[in-house]
C-alpha positions in Angstrom: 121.2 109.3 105.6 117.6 108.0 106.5 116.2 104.8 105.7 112.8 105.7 104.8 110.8 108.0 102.1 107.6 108.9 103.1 105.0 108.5 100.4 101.5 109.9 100.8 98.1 110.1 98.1 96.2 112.5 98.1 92.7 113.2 96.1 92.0 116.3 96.5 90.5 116.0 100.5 92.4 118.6 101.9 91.3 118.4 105.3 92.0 114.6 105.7 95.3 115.4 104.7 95.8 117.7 107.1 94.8 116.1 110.0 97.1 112.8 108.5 100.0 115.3 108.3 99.4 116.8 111.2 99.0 113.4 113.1 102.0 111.8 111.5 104.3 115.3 112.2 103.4 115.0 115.7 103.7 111.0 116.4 106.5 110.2 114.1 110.0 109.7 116.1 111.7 108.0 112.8 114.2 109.9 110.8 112.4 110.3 107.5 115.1 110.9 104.3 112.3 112.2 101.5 108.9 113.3 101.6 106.7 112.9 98.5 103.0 113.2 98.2 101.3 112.3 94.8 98.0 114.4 94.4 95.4 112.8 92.0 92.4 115.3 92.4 93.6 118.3 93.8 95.9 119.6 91.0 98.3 122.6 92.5 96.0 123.8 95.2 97.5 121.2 97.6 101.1 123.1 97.3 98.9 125.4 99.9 97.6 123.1 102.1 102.1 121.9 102.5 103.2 125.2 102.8 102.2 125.2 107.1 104.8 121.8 107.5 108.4 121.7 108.1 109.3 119.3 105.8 110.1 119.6 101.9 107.5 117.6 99.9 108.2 116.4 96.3 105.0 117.2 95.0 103.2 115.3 92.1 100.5 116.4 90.5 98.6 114.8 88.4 97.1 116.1 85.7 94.7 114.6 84.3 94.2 112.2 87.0 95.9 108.8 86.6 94.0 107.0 89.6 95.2 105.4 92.6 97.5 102.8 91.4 99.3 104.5 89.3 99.5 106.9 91.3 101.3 104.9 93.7 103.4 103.7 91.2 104.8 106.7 90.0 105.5 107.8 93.6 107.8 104.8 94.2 109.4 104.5 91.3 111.1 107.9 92.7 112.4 106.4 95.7 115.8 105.3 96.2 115.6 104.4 99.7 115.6 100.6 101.4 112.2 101.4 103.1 108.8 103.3 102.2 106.5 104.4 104.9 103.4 104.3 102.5 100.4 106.8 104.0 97.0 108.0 102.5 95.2 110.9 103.3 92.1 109.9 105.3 94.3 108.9 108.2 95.3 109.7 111.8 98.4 108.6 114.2 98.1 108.9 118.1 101.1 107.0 119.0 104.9 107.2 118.3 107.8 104.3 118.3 105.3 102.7 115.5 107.9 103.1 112.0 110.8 102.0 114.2 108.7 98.8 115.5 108.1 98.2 111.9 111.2 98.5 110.8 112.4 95.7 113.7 109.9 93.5 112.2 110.9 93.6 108.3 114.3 93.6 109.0 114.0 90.7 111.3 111.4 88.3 108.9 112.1 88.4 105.4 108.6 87.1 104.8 106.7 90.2 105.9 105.4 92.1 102.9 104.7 95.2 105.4 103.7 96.2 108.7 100.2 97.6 109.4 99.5 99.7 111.8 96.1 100.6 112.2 93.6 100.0 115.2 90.9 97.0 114.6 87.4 97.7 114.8 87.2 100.1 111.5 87.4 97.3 108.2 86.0 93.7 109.2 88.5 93.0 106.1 91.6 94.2 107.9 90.9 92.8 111.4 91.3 89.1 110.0 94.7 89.7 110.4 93.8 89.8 114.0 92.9 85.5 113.8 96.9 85.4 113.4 98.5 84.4 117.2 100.0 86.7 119.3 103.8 87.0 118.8 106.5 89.2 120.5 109.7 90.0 118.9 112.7 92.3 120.7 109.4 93.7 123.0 107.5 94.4 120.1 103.8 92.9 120.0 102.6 91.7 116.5 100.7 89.0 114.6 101.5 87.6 111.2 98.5 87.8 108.9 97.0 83.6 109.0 97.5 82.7 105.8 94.5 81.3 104.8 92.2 83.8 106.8 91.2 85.0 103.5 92.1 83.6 99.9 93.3 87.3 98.1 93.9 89.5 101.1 96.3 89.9 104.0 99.0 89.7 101.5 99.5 93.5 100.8 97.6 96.9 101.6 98.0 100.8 101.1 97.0 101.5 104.3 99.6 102.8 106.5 102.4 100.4 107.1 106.4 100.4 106.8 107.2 98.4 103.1 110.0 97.7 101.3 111.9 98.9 98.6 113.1 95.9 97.3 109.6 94.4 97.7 107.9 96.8 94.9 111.2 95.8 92.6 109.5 92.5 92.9 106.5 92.9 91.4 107.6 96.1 88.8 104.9 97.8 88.5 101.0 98.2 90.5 98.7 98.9 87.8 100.2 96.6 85.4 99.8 93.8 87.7 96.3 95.1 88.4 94.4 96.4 91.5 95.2 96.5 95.4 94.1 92.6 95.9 96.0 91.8 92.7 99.2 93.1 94.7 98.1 91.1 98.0 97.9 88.2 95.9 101.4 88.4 93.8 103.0 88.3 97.3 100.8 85.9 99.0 101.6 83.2 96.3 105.3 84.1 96.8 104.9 83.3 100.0 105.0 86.7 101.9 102.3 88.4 104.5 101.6 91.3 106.5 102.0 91.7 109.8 99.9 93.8 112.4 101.5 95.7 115.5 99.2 94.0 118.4 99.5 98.1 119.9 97.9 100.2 117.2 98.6 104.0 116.1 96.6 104.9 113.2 92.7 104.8 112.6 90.7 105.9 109.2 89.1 109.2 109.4 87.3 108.6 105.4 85.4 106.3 105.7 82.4 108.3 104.8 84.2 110.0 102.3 85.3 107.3 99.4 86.8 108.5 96.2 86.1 106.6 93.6 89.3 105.7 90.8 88.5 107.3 87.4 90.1 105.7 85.6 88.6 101.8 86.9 86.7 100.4 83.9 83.2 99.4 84.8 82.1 97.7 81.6 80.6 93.9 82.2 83.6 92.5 80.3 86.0 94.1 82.8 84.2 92.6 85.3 84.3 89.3 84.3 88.0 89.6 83.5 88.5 90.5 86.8 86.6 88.1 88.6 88.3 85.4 86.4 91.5 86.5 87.2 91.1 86.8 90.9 89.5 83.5 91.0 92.7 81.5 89.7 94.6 83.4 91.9 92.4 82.0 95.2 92.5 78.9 93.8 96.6 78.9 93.5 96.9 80.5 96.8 94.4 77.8 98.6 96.0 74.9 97.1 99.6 76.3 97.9 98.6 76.4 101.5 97.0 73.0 101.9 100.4 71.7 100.7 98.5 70.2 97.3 100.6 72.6 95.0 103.1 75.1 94.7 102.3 78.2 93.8 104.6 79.9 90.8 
C-alpha cells in the first residue's frame, strides 16, 4: 500500500481547483494511497467539479463553514498514512519526480517539518527560505529554511509540500494551537524546519483571489491576544537560536 494521502482545501473556487487537480493528475509520478479534499465554501456542488478525475475523493463538506484550520484538521485526523502530501486549491504543478524528492528528504533528516515545493518569486515571505545554502542530497537539490531568517516563519506552511504523519501527532490539533504561524512556531521551537527543493514544481494561481477565514475573530482583544502570544513565541525562538536559552 501507498505511503501518502493526498489532502486538498478547497473554498468554494472551483476553477482553481481544477486547474490544481488537473496539474497535480498530470505531474504526479508518486503512488498516492487516499485522496481527500475538505470543501469549506462550496458545500456539495464540488462533488461535480470531481466527478471528471480518476481518482476516488473522500469528500468533506462543511457545513456551516469551519474555516481553514480546522478544516485542515479534520482532514488529517482521517489519515492513517506515514506521509500527507498537503495541497490547496489556488495551485499549479509543471514538473514530476517532486513527492518522491520530498519523500528522500524527510526520510533522510528527521528535522525537516515538510518539503516545499513552490517556485520563488510569488510571496517575499516564502523565498527567505531561499537565504538557506545550497545542499544536495542522493541528487536532490534543496535548502533548509535559515533558522533565524525570520522569528515565526519557515517552520511550517500549507502550501504544497510532502509532511508527516507523525509530525501533526505532535502538535494534536491546528486550531487549538492557533493559526498557520502558530504551527510554524510549535515546530520551530522544537527544533524542526522546512526545506525547499532548489528545482521548483508548483506556483500560486490565487493570489488575486484571497478567501478570507470566517470564522477568524477580528475584535481588538483578539488582536492583542494574538500579537502577545506571537511575540513570546519570537522571543523563545530568537533566544533558542543565539544559544542564550532553550526553548520548551
Amino acid at each position: 500500500m501507498p505511503d501518502i494521502t493526498f489532502v486538498v482545501t478547497s473554498a468554494g473556487r472551483f476553477d482553481l481547483l481544477e486547474t490544481t487537480l488537473d496539474s497535480f493528475f498530470e505531474c504526479n509520478s508518486a503512488a498516492i494511497a487516499r485522496y481527500i479534499l475538505v470543501e469549506d465554501r462550496g458545500g456539495a456542488a464540488v462533488l461535480d467539479v470531481l466527478k471528471k478525475y480518476p481518482a476516488k475523493f473522500d469528500v468533506m463538506i462543511n457545513e456551516p463553514p469551519i474555516g481553514a484550520i480546522a478544516g485542515v484538521d479534520r482532514a488529517y485526523q482521517a489519515v492513517v498514512t506515514p506521509y500527507i502530501f498537503h495541497c490547496e486549491d489556488d495551485w499549479r504543478f509543471f514538473r514530476s519526480g517532486f513527492v518522491e524528492e520530498s519523500m528522500a528528504l524527510l526520510e533522510a533528516f528527521p528535522n525537516i517539518s515538510m518539503v516545499l515545493s513552490r517556485r520563488r518569486g510569488q510571496s517575499p515571505m516564502s523565498d527567505l527560505i531561499y537565504q538557506g545554502e545550497l545542499t544536495t542530497y542522493r541528487g536532490i537539490a534543496f535548502r533548509f529554511a535559515p533558522r533565524l531568517a525570520h522569528p515565526h516563519w519557515l517552520g511550517y506552511s500549507f502550501n504544497p509540500g510532502l509532511r508527516r504523519l507523525s509530525d501533526y501527532r505532535k502538535i494534536g490539533s491546528f486550531s487549538r494551537w492557533g493559526v498557520e504561524v502558530d504551527a510554524s512556531i510549535f515546530f520551530k521551537r522544537r527544533g524542526m524546519t522546512m526545506a525547499v527543493l532548489e528545482e521548483p514544481a508548483c506556483e500560486t494561481t490565487g493570489r488575486k483571489r484571497h478567501v478570507s477565514d470566517p470564522t477568524w475573530s477580528r475584535n481588538w482583544r483578539s488582536h492583542v491576544q494574538e500579537k502577545q502570544r506571537t511575540l513570546a513565541h519570537h522571543a523563545e525562538v530568537v533566544l533558542h537560536g543565539l544559544g542564550i536559552r532553550k526553548v520548551r
